[in-house]
C-alpha positions in Angstrom: -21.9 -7.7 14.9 -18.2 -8.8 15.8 -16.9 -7.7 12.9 -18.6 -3.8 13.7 -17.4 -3.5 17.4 -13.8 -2.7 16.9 -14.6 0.0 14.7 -16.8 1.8 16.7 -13.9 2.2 19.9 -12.0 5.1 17.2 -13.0 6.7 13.9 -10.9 5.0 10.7 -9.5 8.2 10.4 -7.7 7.9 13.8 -6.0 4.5 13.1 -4.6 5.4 9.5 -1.2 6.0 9.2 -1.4 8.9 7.1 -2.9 11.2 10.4 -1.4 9.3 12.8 1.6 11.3 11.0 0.6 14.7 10.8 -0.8 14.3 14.2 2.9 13.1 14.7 4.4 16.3 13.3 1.8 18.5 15.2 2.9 17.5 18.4 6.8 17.5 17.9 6.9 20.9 16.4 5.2 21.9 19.6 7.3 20.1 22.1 10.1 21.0 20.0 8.9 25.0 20.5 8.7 23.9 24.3 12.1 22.6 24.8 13.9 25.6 23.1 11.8 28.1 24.8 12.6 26.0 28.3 16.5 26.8 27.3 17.0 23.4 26.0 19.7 24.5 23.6 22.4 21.4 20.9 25.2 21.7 23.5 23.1 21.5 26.6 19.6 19.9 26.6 17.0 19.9 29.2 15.2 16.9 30.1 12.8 17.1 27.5 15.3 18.1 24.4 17.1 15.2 25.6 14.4 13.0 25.7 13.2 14.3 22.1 16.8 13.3 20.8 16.7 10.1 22.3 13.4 9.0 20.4 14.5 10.4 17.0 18.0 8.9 16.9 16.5 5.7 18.8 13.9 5.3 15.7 17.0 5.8 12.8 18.8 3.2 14.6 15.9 0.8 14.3 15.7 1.3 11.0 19.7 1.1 10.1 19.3 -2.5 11.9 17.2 -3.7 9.2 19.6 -2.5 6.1 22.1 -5.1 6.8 19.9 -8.4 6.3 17.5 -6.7 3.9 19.5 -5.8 1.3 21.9 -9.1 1.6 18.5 -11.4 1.4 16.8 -9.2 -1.1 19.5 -9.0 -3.6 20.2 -12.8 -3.4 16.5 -13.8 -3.6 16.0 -11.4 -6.9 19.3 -13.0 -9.0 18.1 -16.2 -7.9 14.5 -15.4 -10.2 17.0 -15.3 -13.0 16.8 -19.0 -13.5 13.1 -18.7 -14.2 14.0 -16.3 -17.0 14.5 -17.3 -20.7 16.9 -14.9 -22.1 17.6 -13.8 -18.4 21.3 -12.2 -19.4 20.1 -10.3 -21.9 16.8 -9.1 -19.5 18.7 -8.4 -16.8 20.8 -6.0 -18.5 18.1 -4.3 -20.1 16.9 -3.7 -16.6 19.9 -2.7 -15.2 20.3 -0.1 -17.6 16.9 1.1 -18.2 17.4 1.6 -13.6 20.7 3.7 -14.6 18.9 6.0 -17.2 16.2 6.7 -15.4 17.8 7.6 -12.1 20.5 9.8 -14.0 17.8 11.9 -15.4 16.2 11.8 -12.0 19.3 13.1 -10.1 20.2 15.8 -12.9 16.2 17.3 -12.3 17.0 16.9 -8.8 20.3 18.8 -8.6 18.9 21.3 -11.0 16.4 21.9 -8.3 18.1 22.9 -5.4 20.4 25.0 -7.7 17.0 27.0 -8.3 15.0 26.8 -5.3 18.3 27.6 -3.0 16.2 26.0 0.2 19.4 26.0 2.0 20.7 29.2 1.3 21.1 32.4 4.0 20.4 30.3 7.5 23.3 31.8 8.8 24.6 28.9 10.0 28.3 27.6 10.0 29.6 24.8 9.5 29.8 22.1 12.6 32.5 22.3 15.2 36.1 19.8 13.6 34.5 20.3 10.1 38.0 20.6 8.2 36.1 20.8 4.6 35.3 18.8 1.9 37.1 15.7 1.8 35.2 13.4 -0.7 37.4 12.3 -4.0 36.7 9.7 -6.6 39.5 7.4 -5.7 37.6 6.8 -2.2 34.1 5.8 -3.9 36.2 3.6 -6.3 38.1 1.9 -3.4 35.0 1.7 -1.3 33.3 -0.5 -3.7 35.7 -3.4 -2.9 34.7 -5.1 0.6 36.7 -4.9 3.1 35.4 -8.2 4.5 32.2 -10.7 4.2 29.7 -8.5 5.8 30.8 -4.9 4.7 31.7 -4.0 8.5 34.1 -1.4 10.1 35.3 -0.5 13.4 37.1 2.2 15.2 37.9 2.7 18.8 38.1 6.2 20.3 39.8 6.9 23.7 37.7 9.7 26.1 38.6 10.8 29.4 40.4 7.4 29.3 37.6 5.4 28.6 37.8 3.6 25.5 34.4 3.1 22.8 34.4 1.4 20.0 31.6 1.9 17.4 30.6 -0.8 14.4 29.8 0.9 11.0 28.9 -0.7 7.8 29.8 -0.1 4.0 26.4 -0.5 2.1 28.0 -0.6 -1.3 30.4 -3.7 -0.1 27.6 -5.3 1.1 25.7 -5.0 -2.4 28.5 -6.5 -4.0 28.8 -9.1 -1.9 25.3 -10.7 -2.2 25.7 -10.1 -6.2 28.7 -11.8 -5.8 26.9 -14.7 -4.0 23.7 -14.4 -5.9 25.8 -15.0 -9.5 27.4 -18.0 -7.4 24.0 -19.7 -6.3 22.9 -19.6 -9.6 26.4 -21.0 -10.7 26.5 -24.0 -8.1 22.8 -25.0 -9.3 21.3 -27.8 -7.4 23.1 -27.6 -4.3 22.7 -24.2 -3.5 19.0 -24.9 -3.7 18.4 -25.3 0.5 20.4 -21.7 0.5 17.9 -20.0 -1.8 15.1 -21.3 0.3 16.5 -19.9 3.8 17.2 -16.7 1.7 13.7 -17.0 1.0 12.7 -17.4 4.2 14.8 -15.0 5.9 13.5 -12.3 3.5 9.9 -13.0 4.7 11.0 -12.6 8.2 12.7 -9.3 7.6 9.8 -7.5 5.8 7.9 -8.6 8.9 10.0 -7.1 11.2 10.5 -3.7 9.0 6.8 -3.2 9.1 6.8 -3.4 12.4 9.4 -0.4 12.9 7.2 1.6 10.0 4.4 1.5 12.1 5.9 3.1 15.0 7.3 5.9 12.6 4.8 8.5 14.2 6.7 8.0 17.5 9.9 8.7 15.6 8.9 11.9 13.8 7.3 13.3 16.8 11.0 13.1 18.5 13.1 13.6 15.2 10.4 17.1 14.4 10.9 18.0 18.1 14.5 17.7 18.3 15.0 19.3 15.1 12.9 22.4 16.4 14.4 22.8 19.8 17.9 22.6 18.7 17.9 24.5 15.4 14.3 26.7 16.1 11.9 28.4 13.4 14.6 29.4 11.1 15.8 26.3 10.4 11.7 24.7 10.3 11.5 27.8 7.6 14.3 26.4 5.4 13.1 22.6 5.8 9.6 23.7 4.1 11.3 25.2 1.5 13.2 22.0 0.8 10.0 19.9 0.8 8.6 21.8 -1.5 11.9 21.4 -3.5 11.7 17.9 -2.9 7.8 17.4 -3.8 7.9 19.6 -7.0 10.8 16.9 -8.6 8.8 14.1 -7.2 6.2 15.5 -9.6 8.5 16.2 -12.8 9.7 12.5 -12.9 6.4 10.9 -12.3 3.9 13.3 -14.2 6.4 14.5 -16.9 9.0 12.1 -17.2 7.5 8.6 -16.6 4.8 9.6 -19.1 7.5 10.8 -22.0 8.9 7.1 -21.2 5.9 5.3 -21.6 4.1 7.5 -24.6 7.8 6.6 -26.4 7.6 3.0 -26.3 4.2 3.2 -27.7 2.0 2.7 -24.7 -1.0 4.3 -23.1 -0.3 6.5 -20.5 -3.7 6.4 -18.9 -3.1 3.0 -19.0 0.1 3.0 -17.1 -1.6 5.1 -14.6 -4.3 3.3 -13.8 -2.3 -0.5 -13.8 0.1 0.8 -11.3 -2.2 3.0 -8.8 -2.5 0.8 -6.6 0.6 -0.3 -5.8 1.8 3.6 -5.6 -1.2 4.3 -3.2 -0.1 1.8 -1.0 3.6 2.5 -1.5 2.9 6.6 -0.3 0.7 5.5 3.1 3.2 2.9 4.3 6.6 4.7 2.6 8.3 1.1 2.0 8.9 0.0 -1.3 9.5 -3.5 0.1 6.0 -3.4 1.7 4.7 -2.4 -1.4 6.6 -5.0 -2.8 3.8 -8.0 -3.2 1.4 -5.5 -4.6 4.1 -4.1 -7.4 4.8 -7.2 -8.2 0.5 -8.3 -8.6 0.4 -5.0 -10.3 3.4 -5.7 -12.8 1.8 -8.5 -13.4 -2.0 -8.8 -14.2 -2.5 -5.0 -14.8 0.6 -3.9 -17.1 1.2 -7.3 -18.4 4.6 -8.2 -17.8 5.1 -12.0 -18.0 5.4 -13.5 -14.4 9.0 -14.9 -14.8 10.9 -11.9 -15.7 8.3 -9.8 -12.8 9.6 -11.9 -10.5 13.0 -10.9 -11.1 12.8 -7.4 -11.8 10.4 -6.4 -9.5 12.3 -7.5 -6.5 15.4 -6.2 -8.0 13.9 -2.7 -7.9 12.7 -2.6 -4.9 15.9 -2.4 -3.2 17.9 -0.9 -6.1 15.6 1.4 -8.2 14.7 4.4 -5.9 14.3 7.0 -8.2 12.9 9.1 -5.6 14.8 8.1 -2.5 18.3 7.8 -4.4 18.1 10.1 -7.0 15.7 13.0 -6.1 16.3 13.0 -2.6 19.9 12.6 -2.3 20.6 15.3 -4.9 18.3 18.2 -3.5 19.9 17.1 -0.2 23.5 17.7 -1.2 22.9 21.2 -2.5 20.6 21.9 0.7 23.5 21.1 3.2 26.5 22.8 1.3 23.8 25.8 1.1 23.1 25.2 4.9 26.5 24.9 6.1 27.5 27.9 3.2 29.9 25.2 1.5 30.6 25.8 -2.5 29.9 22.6 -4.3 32.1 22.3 -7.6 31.1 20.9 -11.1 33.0 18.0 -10.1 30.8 17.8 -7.0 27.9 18.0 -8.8 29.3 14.9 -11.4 29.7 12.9 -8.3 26.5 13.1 -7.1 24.8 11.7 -10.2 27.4 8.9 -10.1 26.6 8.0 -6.6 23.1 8.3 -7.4 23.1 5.7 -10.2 25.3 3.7 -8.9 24.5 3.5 -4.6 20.6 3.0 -5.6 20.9 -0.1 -3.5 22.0 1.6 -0.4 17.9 2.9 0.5 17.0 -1.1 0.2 13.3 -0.6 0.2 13.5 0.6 3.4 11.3 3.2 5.2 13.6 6.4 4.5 16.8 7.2 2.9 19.1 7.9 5.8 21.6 5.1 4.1 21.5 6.9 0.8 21.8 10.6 2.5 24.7 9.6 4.3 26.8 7.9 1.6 26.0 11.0 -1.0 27.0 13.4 2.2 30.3 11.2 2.8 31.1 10.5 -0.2 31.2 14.3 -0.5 32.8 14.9 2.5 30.2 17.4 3.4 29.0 17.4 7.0 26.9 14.2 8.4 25.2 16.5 10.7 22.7 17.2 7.6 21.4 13.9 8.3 19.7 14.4 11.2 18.2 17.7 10.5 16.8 16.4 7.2 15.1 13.6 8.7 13.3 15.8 10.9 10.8 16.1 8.0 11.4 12.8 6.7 8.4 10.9 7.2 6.3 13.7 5.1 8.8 13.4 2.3 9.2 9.5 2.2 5.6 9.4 1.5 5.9 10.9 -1.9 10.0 9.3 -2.7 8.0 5.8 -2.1 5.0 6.6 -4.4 7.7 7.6 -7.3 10.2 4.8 -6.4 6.9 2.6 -6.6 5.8 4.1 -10.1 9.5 3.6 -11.7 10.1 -0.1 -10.4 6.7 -1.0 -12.3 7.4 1.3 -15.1 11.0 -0.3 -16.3 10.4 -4.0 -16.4 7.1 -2.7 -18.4 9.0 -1.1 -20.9 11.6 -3.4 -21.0 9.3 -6.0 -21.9 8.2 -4.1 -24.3 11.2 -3.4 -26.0 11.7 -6.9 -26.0 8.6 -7.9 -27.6 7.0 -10.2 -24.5 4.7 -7.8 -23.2 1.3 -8.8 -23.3 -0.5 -6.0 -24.7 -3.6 -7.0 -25.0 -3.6 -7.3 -20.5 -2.0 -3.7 -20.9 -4.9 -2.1 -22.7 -7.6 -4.3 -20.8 -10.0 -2.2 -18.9 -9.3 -1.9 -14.9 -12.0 -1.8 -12.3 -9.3 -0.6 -9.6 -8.7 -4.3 -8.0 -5.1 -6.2 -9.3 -7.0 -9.3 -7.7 -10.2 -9.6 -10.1 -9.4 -12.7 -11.9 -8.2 -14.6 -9.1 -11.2 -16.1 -6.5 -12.7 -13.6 -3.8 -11.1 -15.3 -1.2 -7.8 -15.9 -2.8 -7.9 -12.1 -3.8 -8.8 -10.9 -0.2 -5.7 -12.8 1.1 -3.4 -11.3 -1.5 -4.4 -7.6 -0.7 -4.2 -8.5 2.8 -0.4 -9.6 2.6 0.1 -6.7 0.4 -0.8 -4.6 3.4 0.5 -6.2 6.1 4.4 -6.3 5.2 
């Protein structure tokens, strides 16, 4: 009787995040149509296109909090598994390379994409006011690899109307480096760096918390990102976004129904077998668009379904969920390139084109199993020198595309330590070809199970 009362105040349907969403997108599009129409216009918003603004760039922010910590803890925790690993050297860079093959055929079907689709192309729209061009080279990615202090942090003061402001940016490739750097050491120091490991741990834990907390607020977010993006740039612009969702859904597809399967089929394994081992974990991965919220349920999934042994799951599992992103740092970041030079009518060169694979494979880290890609957009845009203001027009339709980037970064993070283990001789293949009845948890106790899906949910 308890149990029923709750559900009878709203329908299931109501409280899911999946509507709460669309519901989301519903309403911004049509406060977006009343701002513009209202003569809220980019240079000079009315109360409500201000307001709008405020919510979407108020929700990024939230979210670029959480990169710093997350990715630091994350990476850390993951080299740490290595001790639990026989052969962990050899292992690990299997893995590593396995997550650099897949995403670079990932980015190449990606760019390929927007190359053919042309979503950007004929807006009519120029390139933002003090846009002086592209100014991305190779030398700056190089040089932006080395950190520039512990943390990966910048600052720079501007003077205005004789007021100075001084805004705080952060380099998410130095800060990748850094915790590898401190990870190898950990490992190095042994015994004594053991309380370390635990607070990293435990700090981790924390984090997740937190992050699910700002996913589940993402239909607040959309409704001003969708709105904002509406009332400044109007149905034109809403035209050329569906074309690069489409864009960005049809590649999604390619790598996990065409790709993935060529992968697993090659190493000798069933692909309805793959399928049905991982499904969970990518369900659960496209409602709540975070692979580190996914992350418990991958890792189960990994596990008990696709019969990786638990040692080397517990290393690369982790690992991939904040650097293998084939669909938030490969797919994404590559149709998004092309869309804003075709936006902004920039040329991209071959060269331009090279460089976005190689930031591709080797910036995976910057998305960090967060909700979104905004880290990963920017540094492909930057690194380009192609105009930031991209970033907030493509997150206007963000939250619909994250859903299916998650599911395939999901897919890919299970997929390679499976085949690596496999290549390696230690899968279990007799757990791979087992039948499934659709629950990761059915050899563990009711209640121990019911506990398991339930943290798998809740992070």
């Amino acid at each position: 009787m308890s149990n029923a009362a709750p559900s009878s105040k709203l329908p299931r349907w109501m409280t899911s995040f999946g509507p709460q969403i669309i519901a989301a997108l519903i309403a911004g599009l049509i406060l977006g149509l009343v701002a513009k129409y209202t003569g809220s216009t980019a240079d000079e918003p009315n109360g409500l296109g201000r307001a709008l603004s405020i919510i979407g760039s108020s929700y990024v922010s939230l979210l670029r909090t959480a990169v710093i910590p997350l990715i630091f803890f994350a990476v850390v925790a993951s080299i740490a598994n290595l001790s639990k690993v026989t052969n962990a050297a050899r292992l690990a860079w299997q893995t590593l390379l396995w997550f650099g093959i897949t995403a670079l055929v990932s980015v190449t079907i990606g760019m390929l994409l927007g190359v053919v689709f042309q979503p950007g192309a004929n807006t009519g729209q120029e390139a933002p006011a003090g846009y002086d061009g592209k100014t991305g080279d190779w030398l700056g990615f190089l040089t932006g690899l080395v950190p520039s202090n512990f943390l990966g942090l910048g600052a720079s003061t501007s003077i205005e109307d004789g007021a100075a402001t001084t805004s705080v940016s952060f380099n998410v490739l130095q800060i990748l480096v850094v915790a590898i750097a401190v990870g190898v050491a950990a490992l190095k120091v042994g015994k004594a760096a053991e309380p370390f490991l635990a607070f990293s741990a435990s700090a981790l834990a924390i984090i997740q918390k937190v992050l699910w907390w700002i996913i589940r607020i993402a239909p607040i977010g959309t409704v001003g990102l969708i709105g904002n993006a509406v009332a400044t740039y109007g149905w034109d612009t809403i035209g050329a976004l569906g074309k690069f969702t489409v864009a960005i859904y049809v590649g999604l597809a390619l790598v996990l129904f065409a790709f993935y399967p060529v992968l697993v089929r090659s190493h000798g394994l069933s692909i309805k077998q793959y399928f049905s081992g991982v499904w969970p974990a990518v369900q659960l991965g496209f409602v709540s668009r975070s692979s580190i919220g996914t992350l418990p349920l991958t890792q189960r999934v990994t596990e008990r379904n696709l019969g990786v042994p638990s040692g080397y799951a517990s290393f690369a599992v982790p690992l991939g969920a904040t650097t293998k992103m084939d669909g938030c740092a490969a797919i994404y970041p590559a149709v998004s390139a092309v869309f804003v030079a075709q936006f902004f009518n920039i040329d991209l060169s071959l060269t331009d084109y090279i460089l976005i694979a190689i930031v591709s494979v080797l910036g995976s880290a910057a998305t960090a199993g967060t909700t979104g890609a905004v880290v990963m957009l920017t540094l492909t845009l930057s690194t380009l020198g192609l105009p930031l203001a991209g970033v907030g027009l493509l997150m206007a339709v963000d939250p619909i595309i994250d859903m299916g980037r998650t599911a395939v970064n999901v897919a890919g993070q299970a997929l390679v330590p499976t085949i690596v283990a496999k290549r390696e001789g230690i899968l279990d293949i007799d757990m791979y070809n087992a039948p499934r009845n659709g629950n990761p948890f059915a050899d563990e106790s009711v209640a121990e199970g019911g506990t398991l899906v339930e943290s798998a949910s809740a992070k």
